[in-house]
C-alpha positions as CSV (number, residue, x, y, z in Angstrom):
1,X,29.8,-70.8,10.5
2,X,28.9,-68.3,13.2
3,X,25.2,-69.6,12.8
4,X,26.0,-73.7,13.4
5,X,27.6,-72.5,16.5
6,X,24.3,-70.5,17.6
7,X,23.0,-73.7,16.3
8,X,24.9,-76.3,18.5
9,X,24.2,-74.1,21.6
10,X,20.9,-73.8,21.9
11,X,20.7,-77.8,21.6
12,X,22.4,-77.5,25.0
13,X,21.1,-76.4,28.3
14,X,21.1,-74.0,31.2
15,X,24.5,-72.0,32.0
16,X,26.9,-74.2,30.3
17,X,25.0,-73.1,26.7
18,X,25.8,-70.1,27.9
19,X,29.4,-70.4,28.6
20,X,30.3,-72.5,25.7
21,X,28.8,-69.7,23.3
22,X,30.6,-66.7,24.6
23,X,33.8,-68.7,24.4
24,X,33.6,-69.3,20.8
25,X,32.4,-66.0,19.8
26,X,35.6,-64.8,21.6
27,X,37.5,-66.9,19.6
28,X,35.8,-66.0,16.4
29,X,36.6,-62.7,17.1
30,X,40.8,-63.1,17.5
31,X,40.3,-65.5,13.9
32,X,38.4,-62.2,12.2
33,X,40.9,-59.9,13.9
34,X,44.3,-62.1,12.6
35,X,42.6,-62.1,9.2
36,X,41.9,-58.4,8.7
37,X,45.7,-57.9,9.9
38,X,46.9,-60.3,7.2
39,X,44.7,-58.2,4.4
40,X,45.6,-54.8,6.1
41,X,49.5,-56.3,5.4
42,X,49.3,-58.0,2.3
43,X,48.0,-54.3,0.9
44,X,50.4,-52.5,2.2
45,X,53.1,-54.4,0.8
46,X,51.9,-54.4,-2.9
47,X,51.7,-50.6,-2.8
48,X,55.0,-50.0,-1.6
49,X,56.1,-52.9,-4.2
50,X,54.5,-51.5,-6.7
51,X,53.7,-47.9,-6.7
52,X,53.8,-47.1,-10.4
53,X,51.4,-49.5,-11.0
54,X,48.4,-47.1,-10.0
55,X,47.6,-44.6,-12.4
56,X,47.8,-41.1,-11.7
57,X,44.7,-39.2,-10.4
58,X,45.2,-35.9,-12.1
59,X,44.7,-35.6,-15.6
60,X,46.8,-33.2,-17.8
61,X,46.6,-31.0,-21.1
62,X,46.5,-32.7,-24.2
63,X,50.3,-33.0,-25.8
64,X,50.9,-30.7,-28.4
65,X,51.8,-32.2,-31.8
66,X,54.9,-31.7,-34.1
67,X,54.3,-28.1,-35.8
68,X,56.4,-27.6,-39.0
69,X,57.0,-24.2,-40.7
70,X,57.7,-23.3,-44.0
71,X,60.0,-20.6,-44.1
72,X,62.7,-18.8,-46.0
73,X,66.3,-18.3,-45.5
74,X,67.2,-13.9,-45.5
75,X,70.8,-13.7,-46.5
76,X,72.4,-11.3,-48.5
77,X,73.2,-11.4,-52.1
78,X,76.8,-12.1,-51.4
79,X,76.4,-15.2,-49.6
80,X,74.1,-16.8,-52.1
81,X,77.0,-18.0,-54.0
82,X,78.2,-19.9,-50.5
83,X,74.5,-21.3,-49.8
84,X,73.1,-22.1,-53.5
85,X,70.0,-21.4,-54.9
86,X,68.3,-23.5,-52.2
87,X,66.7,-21.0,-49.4
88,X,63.7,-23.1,-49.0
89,X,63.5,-24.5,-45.2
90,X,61.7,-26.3,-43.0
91,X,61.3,-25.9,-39.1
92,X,59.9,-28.2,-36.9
93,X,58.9,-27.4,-33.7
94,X,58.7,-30.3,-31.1
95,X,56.9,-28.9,-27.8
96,X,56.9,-32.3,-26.1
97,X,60.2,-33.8,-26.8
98,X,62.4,-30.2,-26.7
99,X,64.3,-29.8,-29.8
100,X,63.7,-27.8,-32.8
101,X,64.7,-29.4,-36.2
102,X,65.5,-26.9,-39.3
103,X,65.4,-28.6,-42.7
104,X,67.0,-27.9,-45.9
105,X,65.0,-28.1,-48.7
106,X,67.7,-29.5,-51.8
107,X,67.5,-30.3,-55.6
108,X,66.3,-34.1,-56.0
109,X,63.6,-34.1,-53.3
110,X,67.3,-34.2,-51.1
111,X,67.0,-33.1,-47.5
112,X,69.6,-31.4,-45.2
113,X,68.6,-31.2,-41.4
114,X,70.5,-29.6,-38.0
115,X,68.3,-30.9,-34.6
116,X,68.9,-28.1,-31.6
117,X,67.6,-28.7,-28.3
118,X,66.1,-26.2,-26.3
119,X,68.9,-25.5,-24.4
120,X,71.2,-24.9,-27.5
121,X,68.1,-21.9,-28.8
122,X,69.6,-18.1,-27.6
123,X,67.7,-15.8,-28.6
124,X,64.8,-14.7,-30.9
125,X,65.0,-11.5,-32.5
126,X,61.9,-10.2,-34.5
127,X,62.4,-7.8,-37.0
128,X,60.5,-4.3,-36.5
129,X,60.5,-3.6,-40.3
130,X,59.7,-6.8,-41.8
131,X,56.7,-8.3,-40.2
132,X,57.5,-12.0,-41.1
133,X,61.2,-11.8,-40.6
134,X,62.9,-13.4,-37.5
135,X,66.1,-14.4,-36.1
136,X,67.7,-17.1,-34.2
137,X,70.3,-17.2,-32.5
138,X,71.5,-20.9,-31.9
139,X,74.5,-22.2,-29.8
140,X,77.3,-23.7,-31.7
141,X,79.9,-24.6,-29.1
142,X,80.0,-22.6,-25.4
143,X,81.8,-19.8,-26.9
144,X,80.7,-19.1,-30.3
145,X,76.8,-18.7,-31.7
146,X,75.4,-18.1,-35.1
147,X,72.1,-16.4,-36.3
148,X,70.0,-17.2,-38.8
149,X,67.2,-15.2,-40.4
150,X,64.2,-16.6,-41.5
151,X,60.9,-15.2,-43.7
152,X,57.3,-16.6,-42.7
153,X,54.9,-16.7,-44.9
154,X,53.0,-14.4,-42.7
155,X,53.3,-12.4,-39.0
156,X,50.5,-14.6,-37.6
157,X,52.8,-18.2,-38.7
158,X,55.8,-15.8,-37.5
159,X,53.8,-15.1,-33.8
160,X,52.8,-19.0,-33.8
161,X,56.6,-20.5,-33.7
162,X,57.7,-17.5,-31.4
163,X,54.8,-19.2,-29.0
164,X,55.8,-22.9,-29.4
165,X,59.4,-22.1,-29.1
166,X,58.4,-19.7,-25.7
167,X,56.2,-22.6,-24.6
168,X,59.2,-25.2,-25.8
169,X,61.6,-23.8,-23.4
170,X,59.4,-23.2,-20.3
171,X,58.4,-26.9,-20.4
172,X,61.9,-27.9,-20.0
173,X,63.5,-25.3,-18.2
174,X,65.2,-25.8,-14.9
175,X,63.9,-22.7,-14.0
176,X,61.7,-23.3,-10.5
177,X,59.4,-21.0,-11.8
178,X,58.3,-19.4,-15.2
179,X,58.9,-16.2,-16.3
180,X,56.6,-15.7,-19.2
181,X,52.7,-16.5,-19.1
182,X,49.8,-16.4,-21.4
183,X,46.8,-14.3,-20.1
184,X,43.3,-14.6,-22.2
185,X,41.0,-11.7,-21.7
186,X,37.4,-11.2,-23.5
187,X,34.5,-9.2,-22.6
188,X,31.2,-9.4,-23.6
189,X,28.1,-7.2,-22.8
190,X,25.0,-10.3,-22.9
191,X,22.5,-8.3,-23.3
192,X,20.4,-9.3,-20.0
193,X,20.0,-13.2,-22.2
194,X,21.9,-16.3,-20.9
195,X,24.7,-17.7,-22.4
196,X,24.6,-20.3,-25.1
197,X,26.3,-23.6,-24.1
198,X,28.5,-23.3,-27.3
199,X,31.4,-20.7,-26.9
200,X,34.4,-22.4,-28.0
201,X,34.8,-19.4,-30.5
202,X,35.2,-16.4,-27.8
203,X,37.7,-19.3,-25.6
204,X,39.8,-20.2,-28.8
205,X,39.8,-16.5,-30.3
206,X,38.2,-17.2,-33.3
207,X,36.7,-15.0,-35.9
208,X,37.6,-11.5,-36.8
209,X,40.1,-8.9,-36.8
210,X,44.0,-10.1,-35.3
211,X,43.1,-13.9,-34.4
212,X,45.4,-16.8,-33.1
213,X,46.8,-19.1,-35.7
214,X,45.5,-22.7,-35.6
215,X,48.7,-23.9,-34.7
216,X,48.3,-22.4,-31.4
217,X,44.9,-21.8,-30.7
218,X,44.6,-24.7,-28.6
219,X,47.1,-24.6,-26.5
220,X,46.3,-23.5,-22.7
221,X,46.8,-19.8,-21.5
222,X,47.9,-19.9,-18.0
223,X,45.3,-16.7,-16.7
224,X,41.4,-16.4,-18.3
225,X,40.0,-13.2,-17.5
226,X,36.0,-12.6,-18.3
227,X,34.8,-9.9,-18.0
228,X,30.8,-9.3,-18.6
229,X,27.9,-6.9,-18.2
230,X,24.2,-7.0,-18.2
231,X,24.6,-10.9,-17.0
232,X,21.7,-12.2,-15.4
233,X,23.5,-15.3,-14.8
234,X,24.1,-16.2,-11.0
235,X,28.1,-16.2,-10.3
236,X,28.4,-19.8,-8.9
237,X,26.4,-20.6,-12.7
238,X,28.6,-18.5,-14.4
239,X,32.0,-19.7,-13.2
240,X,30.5,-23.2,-13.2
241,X,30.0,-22.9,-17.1
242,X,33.4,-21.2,-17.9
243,X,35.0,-24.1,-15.8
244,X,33.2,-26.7,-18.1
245,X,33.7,-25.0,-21.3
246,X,37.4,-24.5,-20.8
247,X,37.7,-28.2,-19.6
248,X,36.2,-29.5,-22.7
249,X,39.1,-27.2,-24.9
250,X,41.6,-27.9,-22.9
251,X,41.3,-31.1,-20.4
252,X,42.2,-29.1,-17.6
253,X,40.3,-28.0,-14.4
254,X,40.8,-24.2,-14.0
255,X,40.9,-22.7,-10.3
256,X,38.4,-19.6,-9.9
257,X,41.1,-17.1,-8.0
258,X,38.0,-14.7,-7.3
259,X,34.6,-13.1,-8.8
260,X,33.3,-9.9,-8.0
261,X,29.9,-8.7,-8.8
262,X,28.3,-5.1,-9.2
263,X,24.4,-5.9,-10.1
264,X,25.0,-7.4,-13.6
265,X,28.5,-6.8,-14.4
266,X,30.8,-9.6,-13.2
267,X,34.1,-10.2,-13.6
268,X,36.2,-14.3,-13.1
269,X,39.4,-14.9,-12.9
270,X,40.6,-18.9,-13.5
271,X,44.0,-20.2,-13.1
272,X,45.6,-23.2,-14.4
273,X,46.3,-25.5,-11.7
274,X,49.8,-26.0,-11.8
275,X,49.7,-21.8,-11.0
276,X,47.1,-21.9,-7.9
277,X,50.2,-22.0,-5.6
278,X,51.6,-19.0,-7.2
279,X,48.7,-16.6,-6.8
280,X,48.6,-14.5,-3.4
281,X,47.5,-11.5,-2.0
282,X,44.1,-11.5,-3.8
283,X,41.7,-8.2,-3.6
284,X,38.6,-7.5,-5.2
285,X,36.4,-3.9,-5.4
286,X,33.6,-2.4,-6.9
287,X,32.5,1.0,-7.9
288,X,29.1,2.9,-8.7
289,X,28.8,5.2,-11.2
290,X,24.8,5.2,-11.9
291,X,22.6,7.9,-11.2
292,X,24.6,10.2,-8.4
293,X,27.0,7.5,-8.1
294,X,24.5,4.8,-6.0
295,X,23.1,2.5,-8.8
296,X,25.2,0.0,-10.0
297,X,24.0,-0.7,-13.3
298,X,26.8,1.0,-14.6
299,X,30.4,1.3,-12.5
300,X,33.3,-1.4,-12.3
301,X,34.6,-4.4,-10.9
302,X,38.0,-5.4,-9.9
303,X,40.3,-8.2,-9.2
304,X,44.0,-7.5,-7.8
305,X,46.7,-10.4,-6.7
306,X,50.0,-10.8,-7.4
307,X,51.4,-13.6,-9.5
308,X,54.8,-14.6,-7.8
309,X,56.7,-11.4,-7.5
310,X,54.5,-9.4,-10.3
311,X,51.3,-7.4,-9.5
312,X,48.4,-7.8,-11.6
313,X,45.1,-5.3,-11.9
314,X,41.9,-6.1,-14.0
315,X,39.2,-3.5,-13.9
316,X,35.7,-4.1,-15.9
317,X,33.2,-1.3,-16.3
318,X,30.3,-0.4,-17.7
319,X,30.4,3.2,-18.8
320,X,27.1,5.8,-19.5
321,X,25.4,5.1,-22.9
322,X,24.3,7.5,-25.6
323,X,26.1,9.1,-28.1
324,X,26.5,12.6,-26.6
325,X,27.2,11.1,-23.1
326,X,31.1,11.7,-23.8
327,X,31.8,14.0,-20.7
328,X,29.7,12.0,-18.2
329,X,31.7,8.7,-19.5
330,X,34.8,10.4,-19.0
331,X,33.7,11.3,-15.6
332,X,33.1,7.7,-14.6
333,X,35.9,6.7,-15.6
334,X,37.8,9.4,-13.8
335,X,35.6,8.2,-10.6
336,X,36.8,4.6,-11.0
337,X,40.7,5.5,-11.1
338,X,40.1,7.2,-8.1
339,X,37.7,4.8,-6.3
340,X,38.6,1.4,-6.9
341,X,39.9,-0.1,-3.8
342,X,42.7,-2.8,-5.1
343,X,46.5,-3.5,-4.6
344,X,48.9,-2.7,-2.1
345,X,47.4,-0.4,0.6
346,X,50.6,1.6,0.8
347,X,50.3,2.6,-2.6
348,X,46.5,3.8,-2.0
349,X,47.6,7.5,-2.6
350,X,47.9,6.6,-6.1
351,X,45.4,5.8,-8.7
352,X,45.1,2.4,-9.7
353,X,46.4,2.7,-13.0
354,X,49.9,3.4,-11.4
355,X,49.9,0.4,-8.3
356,X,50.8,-2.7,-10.8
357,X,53.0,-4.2,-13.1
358,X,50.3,-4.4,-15.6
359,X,46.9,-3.6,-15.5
360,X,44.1,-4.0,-17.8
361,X,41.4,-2.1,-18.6
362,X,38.2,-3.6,-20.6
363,X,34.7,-3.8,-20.6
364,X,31.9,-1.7,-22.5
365,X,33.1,1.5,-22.3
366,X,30.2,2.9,-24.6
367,X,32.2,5.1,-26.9
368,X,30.4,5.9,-29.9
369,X,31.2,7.1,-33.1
370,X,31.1,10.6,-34.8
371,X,29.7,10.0,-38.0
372,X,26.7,10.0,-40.1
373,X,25.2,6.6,-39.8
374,X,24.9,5.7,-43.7
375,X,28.6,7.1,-43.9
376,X,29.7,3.9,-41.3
377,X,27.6,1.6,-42.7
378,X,29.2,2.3,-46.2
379,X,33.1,2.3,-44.5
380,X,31.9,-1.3,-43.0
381,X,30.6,-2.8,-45.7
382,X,34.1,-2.2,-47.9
383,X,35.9,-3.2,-44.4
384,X,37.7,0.2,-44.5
385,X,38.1,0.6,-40.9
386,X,40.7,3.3,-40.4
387,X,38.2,6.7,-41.1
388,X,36.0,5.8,-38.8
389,X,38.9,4.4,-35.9
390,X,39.8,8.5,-36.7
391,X,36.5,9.5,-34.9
392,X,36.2,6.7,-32.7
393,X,35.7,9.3,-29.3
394,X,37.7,6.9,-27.0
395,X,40.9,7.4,-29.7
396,X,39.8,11.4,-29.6
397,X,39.5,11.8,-25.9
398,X,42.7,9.5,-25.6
399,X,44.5,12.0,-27.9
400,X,43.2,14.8,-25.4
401,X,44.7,13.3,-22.6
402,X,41.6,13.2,-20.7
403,X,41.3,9.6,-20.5
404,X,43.5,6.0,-20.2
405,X,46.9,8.2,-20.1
406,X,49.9,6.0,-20.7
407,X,47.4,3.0,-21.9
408,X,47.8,1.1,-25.0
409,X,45.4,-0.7,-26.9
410,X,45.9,-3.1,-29.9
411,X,45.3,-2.0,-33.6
412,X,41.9,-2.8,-34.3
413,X,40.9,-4.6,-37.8
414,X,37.5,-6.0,-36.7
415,X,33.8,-4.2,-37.4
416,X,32.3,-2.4,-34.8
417,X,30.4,-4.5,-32.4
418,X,27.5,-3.2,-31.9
419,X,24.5,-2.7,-32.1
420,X,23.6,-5.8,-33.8
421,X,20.2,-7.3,-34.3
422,X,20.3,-10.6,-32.2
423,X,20.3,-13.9,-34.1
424,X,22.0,-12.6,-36.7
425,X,26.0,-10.7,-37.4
426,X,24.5,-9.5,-40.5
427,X,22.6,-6.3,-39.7
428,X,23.0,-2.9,-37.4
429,X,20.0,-1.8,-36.0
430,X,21.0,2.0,-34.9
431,X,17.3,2.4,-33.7
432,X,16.3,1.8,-30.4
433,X,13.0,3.3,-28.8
434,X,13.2,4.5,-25.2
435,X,10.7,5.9,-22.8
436,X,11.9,9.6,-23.5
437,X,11.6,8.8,-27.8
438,X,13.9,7.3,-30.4
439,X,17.3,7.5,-29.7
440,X,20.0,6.6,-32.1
441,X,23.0,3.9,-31.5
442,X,25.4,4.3,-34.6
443,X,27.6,1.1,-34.7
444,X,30.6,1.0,-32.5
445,X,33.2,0.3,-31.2
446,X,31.7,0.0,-27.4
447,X,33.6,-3.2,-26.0
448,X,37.7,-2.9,-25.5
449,X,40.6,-4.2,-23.9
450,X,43.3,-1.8,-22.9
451,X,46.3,-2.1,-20.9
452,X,49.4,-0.2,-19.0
453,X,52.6,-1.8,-17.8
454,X,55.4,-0.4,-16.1
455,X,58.1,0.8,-18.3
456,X,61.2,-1.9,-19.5
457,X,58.6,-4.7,-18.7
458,X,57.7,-7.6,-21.3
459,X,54.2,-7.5,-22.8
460,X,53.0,-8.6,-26.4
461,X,49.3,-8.8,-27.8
462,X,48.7,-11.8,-29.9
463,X,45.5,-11.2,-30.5
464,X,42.7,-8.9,-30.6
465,X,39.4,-9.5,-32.3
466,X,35.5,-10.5,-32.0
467,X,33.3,-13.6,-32.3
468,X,30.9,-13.7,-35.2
469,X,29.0,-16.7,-34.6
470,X,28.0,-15.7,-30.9
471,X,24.8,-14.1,-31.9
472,X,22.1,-14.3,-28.4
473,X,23.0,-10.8,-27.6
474,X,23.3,-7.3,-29.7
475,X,26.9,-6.8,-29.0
476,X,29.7,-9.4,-30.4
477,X,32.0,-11.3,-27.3
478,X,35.7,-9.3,-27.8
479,X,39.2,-11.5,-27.4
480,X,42.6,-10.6,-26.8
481,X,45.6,-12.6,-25.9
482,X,48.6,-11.9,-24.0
483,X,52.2,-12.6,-23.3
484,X,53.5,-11.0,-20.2
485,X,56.5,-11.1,-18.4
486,X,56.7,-11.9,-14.5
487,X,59.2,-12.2,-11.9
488,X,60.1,-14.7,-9.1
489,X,58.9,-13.7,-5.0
490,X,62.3,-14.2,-4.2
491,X,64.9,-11.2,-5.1
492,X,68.8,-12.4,-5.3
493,X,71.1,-10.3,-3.1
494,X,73.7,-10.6,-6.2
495,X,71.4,-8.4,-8.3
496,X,70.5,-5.7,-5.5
497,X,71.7,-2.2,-6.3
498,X,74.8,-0.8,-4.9
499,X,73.8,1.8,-2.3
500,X,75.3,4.6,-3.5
501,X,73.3,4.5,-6.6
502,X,70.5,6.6,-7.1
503,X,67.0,6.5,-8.7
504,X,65.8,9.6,-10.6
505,X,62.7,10.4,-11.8
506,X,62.4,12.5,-15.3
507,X,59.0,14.4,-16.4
508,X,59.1,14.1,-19.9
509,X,56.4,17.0,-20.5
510,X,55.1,19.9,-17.8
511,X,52.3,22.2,-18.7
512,X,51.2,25.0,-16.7
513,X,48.5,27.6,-17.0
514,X,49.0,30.8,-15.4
515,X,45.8,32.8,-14.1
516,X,47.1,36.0,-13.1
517,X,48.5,39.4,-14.7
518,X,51.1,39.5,-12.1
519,X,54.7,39.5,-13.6
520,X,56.7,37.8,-10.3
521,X,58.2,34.3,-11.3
522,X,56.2,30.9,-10.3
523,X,57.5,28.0,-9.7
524,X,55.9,24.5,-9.0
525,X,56.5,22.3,-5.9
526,X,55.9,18.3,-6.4
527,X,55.1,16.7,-3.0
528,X,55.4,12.4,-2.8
529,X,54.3,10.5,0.2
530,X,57.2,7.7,-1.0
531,X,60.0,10.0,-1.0
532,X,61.7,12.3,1.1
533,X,61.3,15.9,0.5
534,X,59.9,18.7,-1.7
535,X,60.7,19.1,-5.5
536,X,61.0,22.2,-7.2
537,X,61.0,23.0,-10.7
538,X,61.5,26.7,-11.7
C-alpha cells in the first residue's frame, strides 16, 4: 500500500509531490496507530476474560500415588471375642486427596472400611518396645477419640506411613507455615575424580545399612545438604549438577541458599522453592587445620541460617589421616568448635555446637579402626558389624568425652567405607604407598553424619547408610535422612511466660581435679556473659 503511494507521487511534480506524500504518510500513521490500539484492546480483554485459560508457568512435584499398608490389628485377648478372628487390615494412605482409609479384611473375600480425613487423625504414638507397633488416635465426635494399635510388617513399612501421614497433614493444613521438614544430608570424600552423571542412588538413599522404603523414597525432602571433600569440581559445576540431578528425581528446581569452599572441600545447601522465602539470616565460614593451621586441605566449612524461627548449623570437615593420628584429629576438631565463625554474633562466646537448634556434624572425619586388618576383613565378610563399631576410635574418644559431647549419631549397619579399590565395592585395599613408605589404611568407618539439638526438640533419623554402586572414588557416598521440628518467626503473646517465672539451669555431672595438698575448702565460680551474676557451687 505504502509503496503505490511512493508510487503515485513520484509520477507528480515539484512541491505539490511533495505535499501530497507527507499528507498521506501522516495519515497512514493515525490508521497504524488506531489499529495497534484495537490489538493492544482486544488482548487485554481476553486475558482478563479468560485468565485460567493460560497454563501455569511453574511446574510442581510429581503427585504421590495411593500407598496401602498391610497391617495387623494389636488387641488384647479379651477383646478378640468382640472383634472375631479377623485382625487382618488394610490402610490406605491418600497424600493428594487427604483421607486415610483403614480396611477390614472379612471371611468371604468381604470388606469392612472407615475413611478419616486428615483433620479427624490425632495423634501417632510409636511404640518404644515393639519396633513395628503403632497407634492412632482418630477423632470420633469433638469430644470423644479412639486408638487403635496396629503391627507392620516391619519398622521401615512402620517409618514409611508415619511419613505419608506427616506429609498428608502438612499438605492440607491451615497452618501458614509447616512445622515439620525433611532435611537429606550425604557426604562423600571423591577422591580428587569428577562425579559420574548417574547418582540417583546417594539422592534417593539407596543401598546399604538403614535405607528409605520405596514407598517414600521419592518423595521431595525440603533441605539437601552435600557435603564433599577432595572435589576438584568448580562450585558453580558442582551446584549446577546437584540442581539437575535432583530435578530429574523430583521435577523441582532447588534454590542454592549458599556454598562455601575451603580448597577441595565444599559444602551446598538447596531449598525447595516453596521454602526460599523462609530462609534468612544466612552465614558461611571456613577453618584451617593443615600443617600449623594455614593449609586448607584439611579444616571445615560451614553454612548457618535460620529456617523461620529455628536456627540451623552444618559443619563439613576433613579431619588428619592415618591411623595413629587420633590426638591430632581430636585437636582439629577442637580448633573448629572454637573457630568456626557462624550463627548469631551474640552468642559468639559459645562454641558452635551450643548456638542452634540443631546442628550437624559430617564429613570424613578419618577415624580408623583398632584392629588387626585380617580380623575386620573376617567381621565384614559375615556382616558382623558390632565388634568392630566397639573399637571404632570416634565411638572410643566419644565415650572419653573428648570429642562431639552431647552429639548423637544413628546406629550404623553398613560396611565400613573405605578404603575401596575404585571401580569396584568388592575389595579393601589397606595398602597405600606414600613418599615416607607403606602406610597402612584398615577399612573404616571415615565418613559420618552426627548431630545435636537442643533438648525437648523434635528430631528423627530415617535413614542412615552408603551407596554401593557409586564406585569412581575409594570411599562409598554416606546418606541420612531427617525429620526435624521447626517453629514459626512469629512468637504469640498468649504463650509468653509469666514474669514471675523463672528459668534454672541444672548441671547434671561436675568433676573437679584438685592439684594441691592443702586441706582449706574450694569451691567453683561459673561466670555467663547472658546472665546476671556469679554462680557458686561449694
Amino acid at each position: 500500500m505504502v509503496s503505490k503511494m511512493i508510487q503515485q507521487s513520484v509520477n507528480q511534480g515539484g512541491d505539490q509531490e511533495l505535499e501530497n506524500l507527507v499528507t498521506k504518510l501522516a495519515i497512514l500513521k493515525d490508521l497504524l496507530s488506531s489499529i495497534e490500539k484495537k490489538a493492544l484492546k482486544a488482548v487485554q480483554d481476553l486475558s482478563v476474560s479468560t485468565p485460567s485459560s493460560l497454563p501455569p508457568l511453574t511446574r510442581h512435584s510429581k503427585p504421590i500415588p495411593v500407598q496401602a499398608f498391610e497391617v495387623k490389628l494389636d488387641v488384647y485377648l479379651a477383646d478378640l471375642t468382640k472383634i472375631g478372628k479377623s485382625q487382618k487390615h488394610s490402610l490406605s494412605v491418600d497424600v493428594e486427596g487427604g483421607k486415610l482409609v483403614v480396611m477390614k479384611k472379612m471371611k468371604d473375600n468381604q470388606e469392612d472400611w472407615n475413611t478419616f480425613t486428615h483433620h479427624k487423625i490425632r495423634q501417632l504414638i510409636k511404640s518404644q518396645r515393639v519396633q513395628n507397633k503403632l497407634g492412632i488416635v482418630f477423632e470420633k465426635d469433638k469430644e470423644k477419640s479412639q486408638r487403635k494399635d496396629f503391627i507392620f510388617a516391619s519398622a521401615k513399612k512402620r517409618e514409611a506411613f508415619c511419613q505419608l501421614l506427616q506429609l498428608m497433614k502438612n499438605k492440607h493444613s491451615n497452618q501458614d507455615e509447616p512445622d515439620m521438614i525433611s532435611i537429606f544430608i550425604g557426604t562423600w570424600n571423591m577422591g580428587s575424580v569428577p562425579s559420574p552423571k548417574a547418582v540417583g542412588s546417594w539422592l534417593l538413599c539407596r543401598g546399604l545399612g538403614k535405607t528409605l522404603d520405596e514407598m517414600t523414597v521419592t518423595i521431595p525432602h525440603d533441605l539437601y545438604v552435600f557435603g564433599t571433600q577432595e572435589n576438584s569440581v568448580c562450585d558453580r559445576e558442582w551446584v549446577d549438577s546437584l540442581r539437575t540431578a535432583l530435578k530429574e528425581h523430583t521435577e523441582l528446581d532447588y534454590k542454592p541458599i549458599a556454598v562455601q569452599t575451603l580448597w577441595n572441600i565444599k559444602i551446598a545447601v538447596l531449598v525447595k522453592p516453596e521454602h526460599e522465602n523462609r530462609i534468612s539470616h544466612v552465614g558461611v565460614s571456613s577453618v584451617k587445620t593443615g600443617i600449623a593451621n594455614t593449609l586448607g586441605n584439611k579444616g571445615a566449612v560451614g553454612v548457618s541460617f535460620m529456617f523461620n524461627g529455628t536456627s540451623f548449623g552444618f559443619v563439613n570437615c576433613h579431619l588428619t589421616s592415618g591411623n595413629e593420628k587420633i590426638g591430632r584429629r581430636n585437636q582439629n576438631y577442637l580448633d573448629i568448635l572454637r573457630l568456626l565463625s557462624l550463627g548469631d554474633k551474640q552468642l559468639s562466646s559459645f562454641d558452635i555446637s551450643l548456638r542452634f537448634t540443631h546442628l550437624f556434624w559430617l564429613g570424613d572425619l578419618n577415624y580408623r579402626l583398632d584392629m588387626d586388618i585380617q580380623e575386620i576383613l573376617n567381621y565384614i565378610n559375615r556382616k558382623e558389624f558390632d565388634p568392630l563399631l566397639k573399637v571404632d576410635q570416634l565411638n572410643l574418644e566419644r565415650e572419653k568425652n573428648k570429642v562431639f559431647l552431647r552429639f548423637a549419631e544413628e546406629e550404623i549397619s553398613y560396611p565400613p567405607t573405605y578404603r575401596y579399590e575404585r571401580g569396584s565395592r568388592d575389595t579393601y585395599v589397606w595398602q597405600k604407598q606414600k613418599a615416607t613408605g607403606m602406610r597402612t589404611n584398615v577399612p573404616s568407618w571415615c565418613d559420618r553424619i552426627l548431630w545435636k539439638s537442643y533438648p525437648e526438640t523434635h528430631i528423627v533419623c530415617n535413614s542412615y547408610g552408603c551407596t554401593d554402586d557409586v564406585v569412581t572414588s575409594d570411599h562409598s557416598p554416606v546418606f541420612g535422612t531427617f525429620e526435624v521440628g521447626v517453629t514459626s518467626q512469629f512468637v504469640s503473646k498468649k504463650g509468653l511466660p509469666k514474669s514471675s517465672e523463672q528459668a534454672y539451669i541444672e548441671f547434671e555431672n561436675i568433676e573437679a581435679i584438685v592439684k594441691t595438698a592443702s586441706r582449706t575448702k574450694f569451691f567453683i565460680e561459673f561466670y555467663s556473659t547472658c546472665l546476671e551474676g556469679v554462680f557458686v557451687y561449694r
